[in-house]
C-alpha positions as CSV (number, residue, x, y, z in Angstrom):
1,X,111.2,98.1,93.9
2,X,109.3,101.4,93.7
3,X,110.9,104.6,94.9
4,X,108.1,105.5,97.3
5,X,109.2,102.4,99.0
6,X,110.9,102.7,101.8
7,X,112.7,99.9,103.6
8,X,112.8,99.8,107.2
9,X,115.0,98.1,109.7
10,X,115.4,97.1,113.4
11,X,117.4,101.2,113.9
12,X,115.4,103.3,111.7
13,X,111.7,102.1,112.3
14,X,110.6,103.6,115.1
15,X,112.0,107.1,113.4
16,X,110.5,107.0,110.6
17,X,107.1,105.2,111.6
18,X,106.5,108.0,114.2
19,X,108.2,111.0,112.9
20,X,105.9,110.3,109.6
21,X,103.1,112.8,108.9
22,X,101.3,110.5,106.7
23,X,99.8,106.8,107.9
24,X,102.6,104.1,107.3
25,X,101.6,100.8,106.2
26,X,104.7,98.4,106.7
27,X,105.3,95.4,105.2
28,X,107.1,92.6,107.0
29,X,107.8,90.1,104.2
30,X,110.8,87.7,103.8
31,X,112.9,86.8,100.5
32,X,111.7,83.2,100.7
33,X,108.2,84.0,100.8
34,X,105.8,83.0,97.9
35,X,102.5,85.0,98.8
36,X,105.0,88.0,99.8
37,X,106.5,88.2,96.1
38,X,103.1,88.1,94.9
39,X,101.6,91.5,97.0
40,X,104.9,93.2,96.1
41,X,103.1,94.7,92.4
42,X,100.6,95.4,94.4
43,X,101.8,98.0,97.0
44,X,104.0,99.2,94.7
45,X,101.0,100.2,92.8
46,X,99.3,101.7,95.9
47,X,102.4,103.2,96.8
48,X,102.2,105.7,93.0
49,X,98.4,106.3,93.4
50,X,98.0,107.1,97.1
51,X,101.4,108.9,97.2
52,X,101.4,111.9,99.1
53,X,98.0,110.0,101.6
54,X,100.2,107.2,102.5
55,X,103.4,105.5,102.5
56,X,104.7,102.2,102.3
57,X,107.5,100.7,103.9
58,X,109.4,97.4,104.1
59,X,110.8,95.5,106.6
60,X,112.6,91.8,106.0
61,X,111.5,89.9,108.9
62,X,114.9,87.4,108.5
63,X,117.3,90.8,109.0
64,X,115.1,92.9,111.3
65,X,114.2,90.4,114.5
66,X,113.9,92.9,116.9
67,X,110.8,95.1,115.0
68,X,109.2,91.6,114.1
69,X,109.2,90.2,117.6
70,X,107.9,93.8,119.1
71,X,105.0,93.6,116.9
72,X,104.3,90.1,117.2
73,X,104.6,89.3,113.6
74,X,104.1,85.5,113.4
75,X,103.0,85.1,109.5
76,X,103.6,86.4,106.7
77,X,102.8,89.1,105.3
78,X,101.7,90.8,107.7
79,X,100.9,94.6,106.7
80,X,100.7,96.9,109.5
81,X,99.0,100.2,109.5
82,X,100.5,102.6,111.6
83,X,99.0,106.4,112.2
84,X,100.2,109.4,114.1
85,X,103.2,106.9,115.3
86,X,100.4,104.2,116.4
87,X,99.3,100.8,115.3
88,X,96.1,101.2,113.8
89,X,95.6,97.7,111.8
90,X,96.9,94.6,110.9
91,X,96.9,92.7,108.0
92,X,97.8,89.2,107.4
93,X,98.4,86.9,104.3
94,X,98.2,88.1,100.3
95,X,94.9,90.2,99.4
96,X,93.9,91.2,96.4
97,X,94.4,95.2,95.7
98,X,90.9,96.3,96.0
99,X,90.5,94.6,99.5
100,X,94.2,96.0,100.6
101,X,92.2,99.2,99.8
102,X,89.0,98.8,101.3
103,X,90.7,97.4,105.0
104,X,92.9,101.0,105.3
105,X,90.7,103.4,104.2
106,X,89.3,104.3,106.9
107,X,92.9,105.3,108.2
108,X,93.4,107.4,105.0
């Protein structure tokens, strides 16, 4: 995984989502998860070329119950956009880059 990922869990989330002076878009994926794997290249990529705009964060759905359930994640992925501490977006299923792009730009 890239190092401009940042992996979240049910004690640090709320931290780092709000304390963040960039948007945060976290995703809540799970090891088991086919379409998950597949988007992981992905915002890894977005992650390098929109580094110091936004960040992206991780957060394994099986480990971190308490974040999931909050947020009502029910499939995934699920990418949520958070700004100034605030749920902006939500994203669900595997999208190609350019779309990922298009849906959060307007948050950028």
């Amino acid at each position: 995984m890239s190092e401009r990922i940042v992996v979240l869990d049910d004690a640090t989330f709320d931290e780092h989502v709000k304390a963040s002076e960039r948007p945060v878009l976290v995703d809540f994926w799970a090891e088991w998860c086919g379409p998950c794997k597949m988007i992981s290249p992905i915002l890894e990529e977005i992650a390098e070329e929109q580094a110091g705009k936004l960040e992206i964060a991780k957060v394994n759905i099986d480990d971190n119950l308490g974040v999931t359930r909050r947020y009502d994640v029910m499939s995934i992925p699920s990418l949520l956009l958070f700004k100034d501490g605030e749920l902006k977006t939500r994203l669900v299923g595997a999208k190609p880059k350019g779309q990922l792009l298009q849906e959060i730009s307007a948050f950028l």
